[in-house]
C-alpha positions in Angstrom: -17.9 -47.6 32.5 -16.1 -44.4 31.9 -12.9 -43.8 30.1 -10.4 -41.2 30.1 -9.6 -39.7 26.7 -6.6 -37.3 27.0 -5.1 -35.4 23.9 -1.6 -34.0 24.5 -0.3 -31.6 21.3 3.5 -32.4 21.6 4.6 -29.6 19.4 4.3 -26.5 21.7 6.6 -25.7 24.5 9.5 -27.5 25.9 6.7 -30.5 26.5 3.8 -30.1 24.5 0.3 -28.5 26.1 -3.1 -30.6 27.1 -5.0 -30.0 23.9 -8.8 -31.9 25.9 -9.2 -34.3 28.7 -12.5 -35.7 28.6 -14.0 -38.1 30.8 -16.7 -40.2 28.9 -19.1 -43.5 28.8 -17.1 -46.0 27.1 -20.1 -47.2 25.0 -20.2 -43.9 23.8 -16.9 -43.5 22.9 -17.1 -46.7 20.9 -13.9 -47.1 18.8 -14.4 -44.1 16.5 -14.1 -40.3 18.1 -14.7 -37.3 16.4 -12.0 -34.3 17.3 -13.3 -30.7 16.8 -10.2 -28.4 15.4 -7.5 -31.2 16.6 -3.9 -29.7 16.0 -1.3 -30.6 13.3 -0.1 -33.5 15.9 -1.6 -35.4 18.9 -0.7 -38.0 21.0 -4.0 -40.0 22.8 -3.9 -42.0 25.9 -7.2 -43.7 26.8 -7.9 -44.9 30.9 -10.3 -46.7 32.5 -12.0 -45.3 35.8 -8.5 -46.9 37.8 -6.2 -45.5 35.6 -5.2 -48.4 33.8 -3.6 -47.5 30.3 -6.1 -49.6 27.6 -5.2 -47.4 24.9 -2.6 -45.0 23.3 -1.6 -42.9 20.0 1.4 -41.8 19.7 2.7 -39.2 16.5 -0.4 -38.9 15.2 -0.5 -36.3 12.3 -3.2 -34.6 10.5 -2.8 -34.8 6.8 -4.9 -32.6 5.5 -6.8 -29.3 6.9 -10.6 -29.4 8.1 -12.7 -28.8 11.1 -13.2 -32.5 11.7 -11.1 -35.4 12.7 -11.3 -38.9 13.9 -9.7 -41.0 16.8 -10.1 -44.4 15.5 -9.3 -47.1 18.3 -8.3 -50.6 17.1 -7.4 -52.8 20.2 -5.0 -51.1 22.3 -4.2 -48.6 19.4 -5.2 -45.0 18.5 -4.8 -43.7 14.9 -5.9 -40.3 13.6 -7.9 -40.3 10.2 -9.1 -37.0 8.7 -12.3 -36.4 6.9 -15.6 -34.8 6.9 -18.4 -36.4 9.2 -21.3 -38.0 6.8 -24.7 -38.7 7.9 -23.3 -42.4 9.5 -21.6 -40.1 12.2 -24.6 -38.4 13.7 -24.3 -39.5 16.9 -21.2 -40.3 17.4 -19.0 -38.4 20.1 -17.1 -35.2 19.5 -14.4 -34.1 21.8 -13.6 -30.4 21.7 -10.7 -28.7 22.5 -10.7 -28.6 26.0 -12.0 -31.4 26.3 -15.8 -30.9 26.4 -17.6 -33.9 24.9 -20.9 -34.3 23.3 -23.2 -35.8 20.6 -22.9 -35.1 17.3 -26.5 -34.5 16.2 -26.6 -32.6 12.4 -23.7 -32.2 10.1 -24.0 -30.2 6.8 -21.1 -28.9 4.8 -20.8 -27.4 0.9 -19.5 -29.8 -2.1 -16.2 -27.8 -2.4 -15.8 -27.7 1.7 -16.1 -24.3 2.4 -18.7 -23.9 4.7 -19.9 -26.5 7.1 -22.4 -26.0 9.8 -23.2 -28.6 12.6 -24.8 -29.0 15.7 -24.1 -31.1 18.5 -25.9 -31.9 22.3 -24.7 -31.5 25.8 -25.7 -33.9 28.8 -24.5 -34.5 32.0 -25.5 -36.2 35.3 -24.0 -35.8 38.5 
């Protein structure tokens, strides 16, 4: 089944700007999403293939600065947590802005932060 993962940053504009629409395998997706470069706020609707609403964030806030974030789903609820992917997130998804989507597949980055380097993998089928 696929799902519909869009990201809307709400702070530009008189109504906010489509930060990534991504359309990916639910399995994938699981219930934890990485977000390259997310902005200061999101909000995060999730659909299925008909449209149906199964999941939503709204005035989600980064709290601290990085190049990673993640979309955590609990039910029919988004929230945003901030961090630094470990070696338990290779692969897991990453949505980048957008809205391209792949598989996280090598994550380093220094003690003090300051450098990170990653890698992740492309794959689709029409």
């Amino acid at each position: 089944m696929l799902e519909q993962w869009d990201l809307w940053f709400p702070a530009v504009g008189a109504t906010g700007l489509s930060f990534a629409r991504s359309q990916v395998d639910a399995e994938a997706a699981g219930n934890r999403v990485l977000v390259h470069a997310a902005p200061p706020k999101l909000e995060v609707t999730v659909r299925d293939e008909a449209g149906n609403l199964i999941a939503e964030g709204r005035g989600l806030e980064r709290s601290q600065p990085g190049p990673m974030s993640f979309l955590v789903r609990e039910g029919d609820g988004i929230g945003l947590e901030d961090g630094w992917p470990s070696q338990q997130d290779l692969g897991r998804l990453v949505i980048l802005p957008g809205g391209e989507a792949g598989i996280l597949t090598a994550w380093w980055h220094a003690q003090d932060q300051s450098e990170w380097r990653w890698q992740v993998e492309f794959y689709n089928h029409s």
